[in-house]
C-alpha positions in Angstrom: 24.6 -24.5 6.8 22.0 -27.0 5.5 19.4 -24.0 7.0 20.8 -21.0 5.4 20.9 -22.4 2.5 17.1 -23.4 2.5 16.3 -20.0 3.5 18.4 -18.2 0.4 16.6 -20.9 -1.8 13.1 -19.9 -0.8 14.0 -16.3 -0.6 15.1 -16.5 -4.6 11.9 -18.7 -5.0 9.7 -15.9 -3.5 11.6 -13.2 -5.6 10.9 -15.1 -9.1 7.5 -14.7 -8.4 7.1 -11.5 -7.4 9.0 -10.8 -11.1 6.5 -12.7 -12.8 4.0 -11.5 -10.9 4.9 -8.0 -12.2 5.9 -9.0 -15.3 3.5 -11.1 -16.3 -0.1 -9.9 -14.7 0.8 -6.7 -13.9 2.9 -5.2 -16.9 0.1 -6.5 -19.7 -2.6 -4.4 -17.2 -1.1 -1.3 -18.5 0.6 -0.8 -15.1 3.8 0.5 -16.6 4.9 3.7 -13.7 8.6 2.6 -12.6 7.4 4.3 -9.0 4.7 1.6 -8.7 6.2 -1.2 -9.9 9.3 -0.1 -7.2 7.1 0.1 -4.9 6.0 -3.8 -5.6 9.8 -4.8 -4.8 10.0 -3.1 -1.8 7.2 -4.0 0.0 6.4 -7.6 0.2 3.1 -9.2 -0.4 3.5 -12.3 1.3 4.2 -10.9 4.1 0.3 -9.9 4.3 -1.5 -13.2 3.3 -3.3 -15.0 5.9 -0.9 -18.2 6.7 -3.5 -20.5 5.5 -2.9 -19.1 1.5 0.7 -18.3 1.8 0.8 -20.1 -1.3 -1.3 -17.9 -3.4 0.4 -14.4 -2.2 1.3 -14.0 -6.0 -1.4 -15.4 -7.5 -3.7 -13.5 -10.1 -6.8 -14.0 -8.5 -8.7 -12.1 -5.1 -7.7 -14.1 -2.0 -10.4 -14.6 1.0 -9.2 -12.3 4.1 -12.2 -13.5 6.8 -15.6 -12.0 7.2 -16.2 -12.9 4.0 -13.8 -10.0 2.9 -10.9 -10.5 0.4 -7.8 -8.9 -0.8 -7.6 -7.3 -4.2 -5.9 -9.2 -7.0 -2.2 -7.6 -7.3 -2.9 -6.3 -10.7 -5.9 -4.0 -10.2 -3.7 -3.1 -6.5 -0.9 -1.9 -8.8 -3.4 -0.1 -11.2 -5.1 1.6 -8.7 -1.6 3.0 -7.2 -0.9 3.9 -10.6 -3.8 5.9 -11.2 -3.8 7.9 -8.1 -0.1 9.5 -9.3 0.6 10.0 -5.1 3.2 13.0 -4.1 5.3 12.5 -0.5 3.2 15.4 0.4 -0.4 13.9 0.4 -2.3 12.8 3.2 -4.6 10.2 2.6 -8.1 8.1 3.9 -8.1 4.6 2.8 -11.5 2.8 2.8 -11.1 -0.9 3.5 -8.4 -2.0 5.7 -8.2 -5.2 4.6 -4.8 -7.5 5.1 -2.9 -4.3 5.8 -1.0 -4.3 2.1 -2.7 -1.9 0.4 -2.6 0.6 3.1 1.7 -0.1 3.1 1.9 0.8 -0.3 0.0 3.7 0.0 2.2 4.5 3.0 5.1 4.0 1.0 4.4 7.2 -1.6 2.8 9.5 0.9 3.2 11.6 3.5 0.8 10.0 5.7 -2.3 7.5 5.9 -5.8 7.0 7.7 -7.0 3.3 7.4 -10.5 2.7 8.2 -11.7 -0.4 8.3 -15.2 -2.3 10.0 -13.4 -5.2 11.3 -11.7 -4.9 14.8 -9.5 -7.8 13.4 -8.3 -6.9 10.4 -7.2 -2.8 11.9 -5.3 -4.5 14.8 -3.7 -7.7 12.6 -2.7 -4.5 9.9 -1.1 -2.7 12.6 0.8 -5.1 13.7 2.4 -6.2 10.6 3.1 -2.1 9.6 5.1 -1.8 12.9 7.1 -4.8 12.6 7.6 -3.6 9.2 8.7 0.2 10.5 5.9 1.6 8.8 5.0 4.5 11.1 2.9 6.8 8.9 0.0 5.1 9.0 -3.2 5.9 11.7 -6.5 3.5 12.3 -9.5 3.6 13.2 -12.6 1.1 13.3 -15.3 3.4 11.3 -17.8 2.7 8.2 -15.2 4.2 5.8 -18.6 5.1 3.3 -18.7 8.2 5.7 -15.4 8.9 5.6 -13.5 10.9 8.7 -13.8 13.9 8.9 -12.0 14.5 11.9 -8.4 13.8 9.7 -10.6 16.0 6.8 -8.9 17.6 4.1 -7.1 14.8 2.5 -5.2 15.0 -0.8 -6.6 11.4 -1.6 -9.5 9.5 -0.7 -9.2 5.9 -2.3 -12.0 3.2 -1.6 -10.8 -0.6 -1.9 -14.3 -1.8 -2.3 -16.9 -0.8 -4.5 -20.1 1.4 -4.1 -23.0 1.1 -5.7 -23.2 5.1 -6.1 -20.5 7.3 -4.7 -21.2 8.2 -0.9 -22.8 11.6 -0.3 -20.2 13.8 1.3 -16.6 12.1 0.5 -15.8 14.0 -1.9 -16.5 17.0 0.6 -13.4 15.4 2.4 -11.2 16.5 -0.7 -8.3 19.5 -0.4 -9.0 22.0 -3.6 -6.5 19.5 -6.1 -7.4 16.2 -4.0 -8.8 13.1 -6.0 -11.5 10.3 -5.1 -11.1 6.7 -6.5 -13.5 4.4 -5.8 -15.6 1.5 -8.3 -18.9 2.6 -8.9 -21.3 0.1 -9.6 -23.6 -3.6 -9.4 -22.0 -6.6 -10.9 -21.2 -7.3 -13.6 -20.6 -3.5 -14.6 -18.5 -1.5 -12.2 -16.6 1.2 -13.8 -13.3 2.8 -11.9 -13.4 6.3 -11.5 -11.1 9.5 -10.6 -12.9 12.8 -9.4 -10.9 16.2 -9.0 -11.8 18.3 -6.7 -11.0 21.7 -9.0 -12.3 24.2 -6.4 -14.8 24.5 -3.7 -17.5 23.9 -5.7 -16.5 22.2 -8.4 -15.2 18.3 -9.7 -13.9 17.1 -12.6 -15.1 13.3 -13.3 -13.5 10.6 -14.9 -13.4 6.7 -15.8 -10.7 4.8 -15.8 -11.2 1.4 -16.3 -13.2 -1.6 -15.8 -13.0 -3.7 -12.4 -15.5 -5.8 -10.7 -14.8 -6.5 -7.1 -17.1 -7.2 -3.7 -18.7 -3.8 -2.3 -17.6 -2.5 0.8 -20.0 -3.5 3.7 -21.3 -0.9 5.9 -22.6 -3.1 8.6 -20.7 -2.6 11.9 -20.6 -2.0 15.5 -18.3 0.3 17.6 -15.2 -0.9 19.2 -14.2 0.2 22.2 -10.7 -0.3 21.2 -8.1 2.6 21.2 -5.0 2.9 19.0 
C-alpha cells in the first residue's frame, strides 16, 4: 500500500511539472496550438532524459545527451512543432536523433518518420524507448542528416534539430511540391529559424520565424555496420 501510494505521489509530482512546464515556459513562447501543447501531455519527456538528469526533464534549459550533443530546451521543441503545422498525412526526415523525444512527437502528428542521426548510440537507445512506447512509425538510420536521404525522398517535411551555418545544398531538393524545410541558419550569437516552401518544382517561398541559438549539427561520422 505504502508503494502505490509513493508511486501515485510521484506520478502527480511529475504531472505538475509538466503543467508548469507548459504553462509557464512554453505558453509565454507564443506556443499557444491546443494540438502541440496535446501532444506535450501525451507523450512524456522524462521518459527520454538520460537517468543521470532525470531531475531536469522539465527544466527550461538544453540538457547534455553524450558526445557532447544535447537535447533542445522544451520551449523551442514545442515552437518548432508549432511552426511546422504537421497533417497525419506527411512523411517526414528528422535531422538529429538525439534522446529519441523529438522524433516521438513528430511521430505523434504524422503519418510516418525517418530519424537520422551520426551516433550509433543515440539511433539504437531512441529505438528502443519508441518500441517500448508502441511507437511504430518511426524508421532509422546512422547517416550525416546535412545530406539528407534520398532513398525515403519526397518528404512533406524536412526539420533539422541542430543548426547550419548555411542551409545544406540539396535538402530542399528532398521536398514534395507543398513540403517545408525548418532548420536554424546561422553562427552564434545570431541564428535565425526559418520555414521554406517548396511552391513548385522550381520554386521556394522563404521565411523567418524566430530567434534561437542552439549547437550546430556535426557532420563528422563513420559508418555503422548496424542494421535496423
Amino acid at each position: 500500500m505504502i508503494k502505490k501510494t509513493n508511486k501515485m505521489t510521484m506520478e502527480k509530482s511529475q504531472e505538475q511539472k509538466r503543467f508548469n512546464m507548459i504553462e509557464q515556459q512554453i505558453r509565454p513562447w507564443e506556443v499557444l496550438d491546443p494540438v502541440t501543447l496535446n501532444l506535450l501531455k501525451l507523450i512524456p519527456r522524462e521518459n527520454y532524459i538520460p537517468l543521470v538528469n532525470q531531475g531536469l526533464a522539465f527544466a527550461d534549459l538544453e540538457i547534455p545527451l553524450g558526445h557532447n550533443e544535447k537535447m533542445l530546451s522544451p520551449k523551442l521543441e514545442a515552437r518548432i512543432i508549432q511552426s511546422l503545422n504537421l497533417k497525419k498525412s506527411d512523411q517526414v526526415l528528422h535531422v538529429g536523433t538525439g534522446s529519441g523525444y523529438f522524433s516521438a512527437l513528430l511521430a505523434g502528428l504524422s503519418l510516418s518518420v525517418i530519424t537520422l542521426d551520426i551516433h550509433i548510440e543515440f539511433i539504437e537507445r531512441a529505438r528502443d524507448l519508441h518500441r517500448r512506447h508502441k511507437l511504430s512509425n518511426i524508421f532509422y538510420q546512422h547517416h550525416n542528416g546535412l545530406l539528407g536521404w534520398k532513398d525515403g525522398a519526397p518528404y512533406d517535411v524536412i526539420v533539422l534539430t541542430g543548426s547550419c551555418p548555411k542551409e545544406p545544398i540539396g535538402l530542399r531538393e528532398q521536398l514534395k511540391i507543398g513540403g517545408r524545410l525548418f532548420l536554424i541558419e546561422g553562427m552564434a550569437p545570431m541564428m535565425t529559424a526559418r520555414i521554406i516552401l517548396r511552391t513548385d518544382e522550381h520554386q521556394f517561398e522563404e521565411k523567418n520565424i524566430f530567434d534561437a541559438v542552439i549547437d550546430p549539427l556535426t557532420s563528422n561520422w563513420k559508418l555503422s555496420s548496424f542494421t535496423f
